[in-house]
C-alpha positions, -999 to 999 in steps of 0.1 A, spaced: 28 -55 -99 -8 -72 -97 -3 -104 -75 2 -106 -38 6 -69 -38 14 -57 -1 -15 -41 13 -16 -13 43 -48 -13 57 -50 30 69 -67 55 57 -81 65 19 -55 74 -6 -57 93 -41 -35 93 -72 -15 120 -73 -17 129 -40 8 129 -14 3 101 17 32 106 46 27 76 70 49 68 105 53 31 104 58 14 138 37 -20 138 59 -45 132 45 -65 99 41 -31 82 82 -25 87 89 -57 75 64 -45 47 80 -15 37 117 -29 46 105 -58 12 93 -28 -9 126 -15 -6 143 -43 -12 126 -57 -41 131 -26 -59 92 -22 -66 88 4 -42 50 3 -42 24 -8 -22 -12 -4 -23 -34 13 8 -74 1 17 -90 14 39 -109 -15 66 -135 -35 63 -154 -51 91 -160 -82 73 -134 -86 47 -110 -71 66 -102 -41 41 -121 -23 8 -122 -41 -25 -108 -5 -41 -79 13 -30 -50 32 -44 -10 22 -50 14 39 -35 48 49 -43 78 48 -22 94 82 -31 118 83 5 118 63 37 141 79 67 145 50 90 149 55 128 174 34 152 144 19 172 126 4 139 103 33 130 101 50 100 88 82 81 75 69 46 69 96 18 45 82 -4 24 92 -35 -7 79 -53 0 61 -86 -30 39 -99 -63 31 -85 -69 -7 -81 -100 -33 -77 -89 -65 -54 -93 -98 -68 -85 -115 -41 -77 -113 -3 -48 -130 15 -18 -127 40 21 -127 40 40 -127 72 14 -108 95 5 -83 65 -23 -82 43 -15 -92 7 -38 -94 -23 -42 -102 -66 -55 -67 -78 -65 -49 -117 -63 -17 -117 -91 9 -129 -86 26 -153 -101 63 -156 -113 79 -183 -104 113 -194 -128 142 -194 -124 168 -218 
């Protein structure tokens, strides 16, 4: 999972640590609803950028439940996997999308 990886443009997230979101706008359903389906339950989350729109660093996320509500909402419960650097920027469907490497971090004694 490094090309055209979905990207939610919210807040900072860490690996390891736990990231509950509500999901209501509607390219960020559709988002989750295709992590679902796929089967790749990830997605990565940047945090925004003024210029580019969002960070060149951010943080996958795993899908570990989604409770979905009768009006289109839903309750994701997410964790932090991998840290990542994009490659490249672009857009699927109303969503952000981009080509990512992830970092990897070196372990301190």
């Amino acid at each position: 999972l490094n090309k055209s990886v979905p990207i939610f443009v919210c807040t900072m997230a860490y690996p390891t640590v736990p990231c509950p979101l509500h999901i209501f706008e509607p390219c960020y359903r559709l988002m989750i609803r295709r992590c679902m389906e796929t089967g790749t339950k990830q997605f990565g989350m940047c945090i925004s950028d003024p210029v580019k729109g969002f960070a060149d660093y951010g943080c996958i996320l795993e899908i570990r439940n989604v409770e979905f509500f009768a009006d289109g909402r839903s309750v994701v419960d997410s964790i932090g996997k991998r840290r990542f650097k994009v490659i490249q920027h672009s857009q699927r469907d109303g969503y952000n999308t981009a080509d990512i490497e992830y970092i990897e971090d070196q372990k301190v004694n």
